[in-house]
C-alpha positions in Angstrom: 139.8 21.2 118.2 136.2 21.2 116.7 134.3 24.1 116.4 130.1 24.3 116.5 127.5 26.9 115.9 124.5 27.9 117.3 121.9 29.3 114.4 118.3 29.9 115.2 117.9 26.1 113.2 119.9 24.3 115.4 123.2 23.5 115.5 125.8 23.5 113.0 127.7 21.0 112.5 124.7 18.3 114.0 127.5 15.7 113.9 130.9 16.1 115.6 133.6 13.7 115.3 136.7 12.9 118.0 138.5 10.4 118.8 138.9 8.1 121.6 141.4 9.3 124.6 142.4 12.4 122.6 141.6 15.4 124.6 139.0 17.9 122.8 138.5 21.5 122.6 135.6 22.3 121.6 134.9 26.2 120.0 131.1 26.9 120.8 129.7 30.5 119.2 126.3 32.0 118.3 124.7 35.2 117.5 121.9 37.2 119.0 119.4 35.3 117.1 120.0 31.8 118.2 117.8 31.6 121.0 117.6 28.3 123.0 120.4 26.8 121.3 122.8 29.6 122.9 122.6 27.3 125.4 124.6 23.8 124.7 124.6 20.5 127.8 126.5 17.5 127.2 125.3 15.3 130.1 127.9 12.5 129.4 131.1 14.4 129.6 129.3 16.6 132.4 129.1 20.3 130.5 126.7 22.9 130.3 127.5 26.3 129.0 125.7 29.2 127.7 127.5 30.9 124.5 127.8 34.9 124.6 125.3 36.4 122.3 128.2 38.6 120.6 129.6 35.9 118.4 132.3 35.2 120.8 133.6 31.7 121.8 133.1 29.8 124.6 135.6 26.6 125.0 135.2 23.7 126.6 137.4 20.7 127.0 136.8 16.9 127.6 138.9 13.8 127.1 136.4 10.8 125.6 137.5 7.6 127.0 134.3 5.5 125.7 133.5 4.8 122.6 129.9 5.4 121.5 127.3 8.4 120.7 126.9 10.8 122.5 123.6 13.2 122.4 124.0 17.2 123.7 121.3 19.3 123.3 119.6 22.6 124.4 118.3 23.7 127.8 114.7 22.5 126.5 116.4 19.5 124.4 114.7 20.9 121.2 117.4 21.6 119.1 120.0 18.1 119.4 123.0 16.9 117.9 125.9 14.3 118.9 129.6 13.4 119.1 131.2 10.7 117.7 133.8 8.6 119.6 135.5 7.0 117.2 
């Protein structure tokens, strides 16, 4: 399980770690001031989601199989960050 934060700076951690074949669940929040980056799309492992503005989680799961980088983003790809498949 890794956890990540949407701030009105971007997200927080910018850098998430998981390994290979291990299935992930990943804890997205925000607040009311995060703007854009309430919004999180991970084209690779096919997710898009849109955190609730009251600080609540949203989860989503995904089992990496490649190794590699992988970039998510925004909805207008401004504020960025990437997983690690180690």
């Amino acid at each position: 399980e890794v956890s990540l934060r949407a701030t009105p700076n971007g997200y927080s951690p910018n850098v998430l770690s998981v390994k290979q074949g291990i299935p992930v669940r990943l804890k997205f929040s925000t607040d009311k001031n995060s703007g854009c980056s309430r919004a999180l799309v991970i084209p690779e492992f096919g997710l898009k989601t849109v955190a609730p503005s009251d600080g609540s989680s949203t989860v989503l799961e995904f089992t990496p199989t490649q190794l590699g980088e992988y970039d998510f983003y925004c909805a207008m790809a401004m504020y960025r960050g990437k997983i690690v498949v180690q």
